[in-house]
C-alpha positions as CSV (number, residue, x, y, z in Angstrom):
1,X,5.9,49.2,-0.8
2,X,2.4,49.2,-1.9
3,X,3.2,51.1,-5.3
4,X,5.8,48.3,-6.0
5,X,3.0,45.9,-5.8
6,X,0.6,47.8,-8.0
7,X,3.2,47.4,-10.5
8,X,3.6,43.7,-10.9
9,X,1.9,42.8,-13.7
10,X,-1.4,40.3,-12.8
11,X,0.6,37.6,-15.1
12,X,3.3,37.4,-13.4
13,X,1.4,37.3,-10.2
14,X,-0.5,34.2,-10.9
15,X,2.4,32.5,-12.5
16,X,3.9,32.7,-9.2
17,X,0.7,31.3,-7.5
18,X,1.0,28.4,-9.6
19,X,4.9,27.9,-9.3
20,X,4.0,28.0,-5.2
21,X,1.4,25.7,-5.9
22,X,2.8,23.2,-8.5
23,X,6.3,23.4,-5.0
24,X,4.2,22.8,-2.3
25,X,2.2,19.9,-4.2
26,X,5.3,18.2,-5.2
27,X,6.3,18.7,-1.8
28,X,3.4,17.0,-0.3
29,X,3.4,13.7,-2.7
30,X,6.6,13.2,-1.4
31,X,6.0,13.2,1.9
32,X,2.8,10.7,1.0
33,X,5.7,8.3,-0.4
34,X,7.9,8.7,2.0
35,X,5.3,8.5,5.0
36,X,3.1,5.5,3.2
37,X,6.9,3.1,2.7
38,X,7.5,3.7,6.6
39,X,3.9,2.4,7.1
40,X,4.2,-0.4,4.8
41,X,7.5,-1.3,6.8
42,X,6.5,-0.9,10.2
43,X,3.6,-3.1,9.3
44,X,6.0,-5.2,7.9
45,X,7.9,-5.6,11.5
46,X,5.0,-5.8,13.0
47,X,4.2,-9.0,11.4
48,X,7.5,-10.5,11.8
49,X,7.4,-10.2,15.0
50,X,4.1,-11.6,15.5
51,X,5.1,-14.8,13.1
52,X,8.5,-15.2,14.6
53,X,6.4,-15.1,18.2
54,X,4.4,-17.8,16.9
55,X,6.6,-20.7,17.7
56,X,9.2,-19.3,15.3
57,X,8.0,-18.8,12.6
58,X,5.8,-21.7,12.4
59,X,1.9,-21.3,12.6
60,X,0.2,-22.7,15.5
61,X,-4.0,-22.7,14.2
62,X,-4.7,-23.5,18.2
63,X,-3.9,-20.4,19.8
64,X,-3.5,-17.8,16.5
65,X,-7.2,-16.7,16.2
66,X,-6.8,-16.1,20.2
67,X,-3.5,-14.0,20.3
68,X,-4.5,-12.1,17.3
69,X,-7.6,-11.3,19.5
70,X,-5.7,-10.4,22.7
71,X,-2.6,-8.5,20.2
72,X,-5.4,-6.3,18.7
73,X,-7.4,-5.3,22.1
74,X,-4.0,-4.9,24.0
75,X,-2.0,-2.6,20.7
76,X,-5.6,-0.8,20.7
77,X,-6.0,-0.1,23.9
78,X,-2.0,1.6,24.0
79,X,-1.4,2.6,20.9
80,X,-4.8,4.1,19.9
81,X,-6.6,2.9,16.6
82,X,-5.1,1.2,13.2
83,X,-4.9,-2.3,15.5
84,X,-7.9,-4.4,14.3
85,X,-8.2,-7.6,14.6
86,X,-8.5,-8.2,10.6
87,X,-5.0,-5.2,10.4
88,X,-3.4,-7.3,13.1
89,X,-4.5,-10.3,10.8
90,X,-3.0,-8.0,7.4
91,X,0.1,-7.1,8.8
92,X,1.1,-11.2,9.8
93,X,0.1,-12.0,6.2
94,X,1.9,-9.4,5.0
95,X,5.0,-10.8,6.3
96,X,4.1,-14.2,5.7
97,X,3.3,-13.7,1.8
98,X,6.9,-11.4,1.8
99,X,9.2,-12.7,3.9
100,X,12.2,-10.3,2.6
101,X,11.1,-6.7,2.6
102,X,13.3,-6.0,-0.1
103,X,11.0,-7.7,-2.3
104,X,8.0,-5.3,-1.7
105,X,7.7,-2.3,-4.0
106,X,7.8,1.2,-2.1
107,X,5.8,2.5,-4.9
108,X,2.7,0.6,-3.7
109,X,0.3,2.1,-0.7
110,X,-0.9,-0.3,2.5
111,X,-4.4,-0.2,0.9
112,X,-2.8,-2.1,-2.5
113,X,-0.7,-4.4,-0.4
114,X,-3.7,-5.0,1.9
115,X,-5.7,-5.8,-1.9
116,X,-3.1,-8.2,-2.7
117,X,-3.0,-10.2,0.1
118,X,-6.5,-11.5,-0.4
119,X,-4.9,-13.4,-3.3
120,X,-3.8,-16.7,-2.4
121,X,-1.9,-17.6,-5.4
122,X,1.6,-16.0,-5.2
123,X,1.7,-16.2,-9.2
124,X,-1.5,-13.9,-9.5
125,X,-0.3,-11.9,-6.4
126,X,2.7,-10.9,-8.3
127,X,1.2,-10.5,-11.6
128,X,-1.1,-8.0,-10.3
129,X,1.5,-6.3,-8.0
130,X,3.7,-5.8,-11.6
131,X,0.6,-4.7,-13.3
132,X,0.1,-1.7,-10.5
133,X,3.6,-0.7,-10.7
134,X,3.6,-0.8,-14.4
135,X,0.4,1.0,-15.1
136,X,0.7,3.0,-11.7
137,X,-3.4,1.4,-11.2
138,X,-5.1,3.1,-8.0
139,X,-6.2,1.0,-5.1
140,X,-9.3,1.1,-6.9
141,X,-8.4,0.1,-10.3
142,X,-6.2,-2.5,-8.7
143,X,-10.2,-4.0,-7.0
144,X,-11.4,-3.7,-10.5
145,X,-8.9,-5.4,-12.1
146,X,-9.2,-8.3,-9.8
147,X,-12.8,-8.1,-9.7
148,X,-12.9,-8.6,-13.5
149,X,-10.3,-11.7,-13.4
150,X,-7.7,-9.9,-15.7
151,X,-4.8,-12.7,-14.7
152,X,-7.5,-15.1,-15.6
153,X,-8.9,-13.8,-18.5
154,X,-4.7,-13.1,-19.9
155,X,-3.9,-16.9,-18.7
156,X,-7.0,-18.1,-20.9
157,X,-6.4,-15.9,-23.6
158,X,-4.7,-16.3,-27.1
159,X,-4.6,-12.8,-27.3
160,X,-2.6,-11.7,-24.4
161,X,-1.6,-7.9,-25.0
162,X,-5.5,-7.5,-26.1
163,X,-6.8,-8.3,-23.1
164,X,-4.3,-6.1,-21.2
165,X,-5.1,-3.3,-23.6
C-alpha cells in the first residue's frame, strides 16, 4: 500500500485536499444557516409568548420592565446563558416589530436582526433589511451603514443610485 501512495502524483494529492476542503466548508456554512434560522425562530417564539403573556398582546409599561427582570434571572438561572435582560428585551421586539415570521428573511443572522431593531421607523428598518439581503452587508457593514445615515442621506438625495454606489 505504501508504493501505491508514492505513486500519486503531489498534484493530484493537493487537489484532493482542496476538493475535501472546499466539501467540508460548504458543509459547515450550511449548517451556520440552517442553525442561525432555528435561532432567529426560536427567538422569534420566545417573544410571542412573552407579548401574548402580556395581557394579550397588549403592552402593560407597569409591570414589563419587572417581568423582563424576573423572565431573564429565572430562563438564566435554567437554561444557562443567552437570557439577558436586554436579549429577553430583543427577542419581545423582535416579535413586536415582525409579527408574521414569514416576513423575516432567513438569510439574515440574530446579530443583523438584533441591529435592526434599534431602528424605530419600520420604513428605515426595512430599507436597511433589503439593503443587507441585496448586498449580502455583514453585521458590521450593516452598523456602518446605519452609522453613516445611508436611508437618510438616499431620502435627501437627488442622486439616489450615487449615494448607494
Amino acid at each position: 500500500m505504501g508504493l501505491r501512495i508514492n505513486k500519486i502524483s503531489k498534484e493530484n494529492y493537493y487537489s484532493l485536499i482542496i476538493n475535501i476542503g472546499s466539501i467540508l466548508e460548504r458543509g459547515r456554512q450550511q449548517t451556520y444557516r440552517v442553525i442561525n434560522e432555528i435561532l432567529v425562530k426560536t427567538y422569534w417564539e420566545i417573544g410571542k409568548q412573552i407579548v401574548e403573556f402580556e395581557q394579550e398582546g397588549e403592552e402593560r409599561a407597569e409591570y414589563g420592565s419587572t417581568l423582563l427582570d424576573r423572565l431573564s434571572k429565572d430562563l438564566k438561572l435554567k437554561y444557562g446563558k443567552g437570557f439577558s435582560k436586554s436579549n429577553v428585551y430583543l427577542m419581545r421586539l423582535l416579535y413586536i416589530k415582525y409579527p408574521k415570521f414569514q416576513t423575516m428573511s432567513g438569510k439574515l443572522s440574530w446579530s443583523h436582526y438584533v441591529e435592526l431593531l434599534g431602528i424605530e421607523e419600520d420604513l428605515e428598518r426595512k430599507f436597511y433589511e433589503k439593503q443587507c439581503i441585496l448586498e449580502g452587508l455583514s453585521v458590521r457593514e450593516l452598523n456602518r451603514q446605519i452609522n453613516s445615515a445611508l436611508f437618510q442621506r438616499i431620502a435627501l438625495s437627488k442622486d439616489k443610485k450615487g449615494v448607494l454606489e
